[in-house]
N, C-alpha and C positions, 0 to 999 in steps of 0.2 A: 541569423541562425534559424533554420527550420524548427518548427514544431515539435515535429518528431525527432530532432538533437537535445533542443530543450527538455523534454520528456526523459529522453533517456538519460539525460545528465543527473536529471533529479532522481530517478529509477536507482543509478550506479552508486549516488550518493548517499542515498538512505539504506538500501545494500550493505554500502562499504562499511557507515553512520553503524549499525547494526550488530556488526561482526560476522555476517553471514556471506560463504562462498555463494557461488553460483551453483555449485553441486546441490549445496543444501538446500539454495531455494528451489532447485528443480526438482530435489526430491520431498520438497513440502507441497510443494504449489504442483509439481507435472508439468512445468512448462519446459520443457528442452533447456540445456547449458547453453546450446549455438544459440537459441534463438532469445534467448536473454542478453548474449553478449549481440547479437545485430539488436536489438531494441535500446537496451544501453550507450552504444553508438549511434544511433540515429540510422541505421541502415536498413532498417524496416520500418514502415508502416505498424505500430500498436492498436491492437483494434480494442474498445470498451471495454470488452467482459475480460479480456489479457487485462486492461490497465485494473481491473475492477477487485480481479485479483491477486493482481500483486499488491495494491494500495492494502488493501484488505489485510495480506499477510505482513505486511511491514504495519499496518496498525494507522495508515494514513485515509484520509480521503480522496478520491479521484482529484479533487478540486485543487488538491494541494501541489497535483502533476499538470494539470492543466492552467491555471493561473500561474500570471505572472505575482507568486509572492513568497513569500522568505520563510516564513514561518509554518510549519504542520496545525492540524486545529487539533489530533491524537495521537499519542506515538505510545504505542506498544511493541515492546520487540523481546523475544523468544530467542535464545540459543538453541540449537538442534541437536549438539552435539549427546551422546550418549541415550537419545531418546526415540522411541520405538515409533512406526507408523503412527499406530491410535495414538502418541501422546502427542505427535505433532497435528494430528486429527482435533484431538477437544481444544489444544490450544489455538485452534485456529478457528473453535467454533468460540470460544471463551474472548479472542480477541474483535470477531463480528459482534459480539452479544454486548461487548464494551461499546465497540463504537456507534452501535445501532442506538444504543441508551443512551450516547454522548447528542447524537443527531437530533431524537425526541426530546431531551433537555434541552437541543437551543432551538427547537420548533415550537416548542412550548413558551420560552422566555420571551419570543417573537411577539408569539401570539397575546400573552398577557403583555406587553409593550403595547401594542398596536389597539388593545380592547382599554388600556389605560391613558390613552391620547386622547 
């Protein structure tokens, strides 16, 4: 299996996971409905800031689409339904500012690990 199949498997799967269409995430995210469904298939090439983005709005880490592994390290997920631009704007700043906090908590944990050896 390619990559980029892999990738999209886990793209469609935290999607599906979610309860969110592809409408909704192209009108959270801006990323086109076609080109979500060729991503999700493995029929395009994903470029970084695409993945970075949607990892972001599903509340995952890049790492979680790239590596082979099973588990999310965050998952945050928002319903769309009845919710205006801006409120899918701050939830989407609200679910960066979660994950951003989660990343320095284990950059930190590391580091007192590593200053503790």
């Amino acid at each position: 299996m390619s990559v980029y199949k892999a990738i999209g498997e886990k793209l469609k799967e935290v999607r599906e996971k979610n309860g969110y269409t592809q409408a909704e995430v192209e009108k959270a995210t801006g990323i086109k409905r076609e080109m979500l469904s060729y991503y999700e298939n493995g029929r395009r090439e994903i470029d970084i800031a695409t993945l970075e983005k949607l990892a972001s709005f599903y509340g995952y880490s890049i790492e979680y689409f790239i590596k082979n592994t099973e588990e999310p390290e965050v998952t945050l997920a928002f319903r769309t339904d009845g919710l205006t631009e801006d409120d899918i704007e701050v939830i989407g700043w609200a679910k960066n500012f979660v994950n951003n906090l989660y990343q320095m908590e284990k950059l930190l944990e590391k580091r007192d690990s590593r200053a503790n050896a």
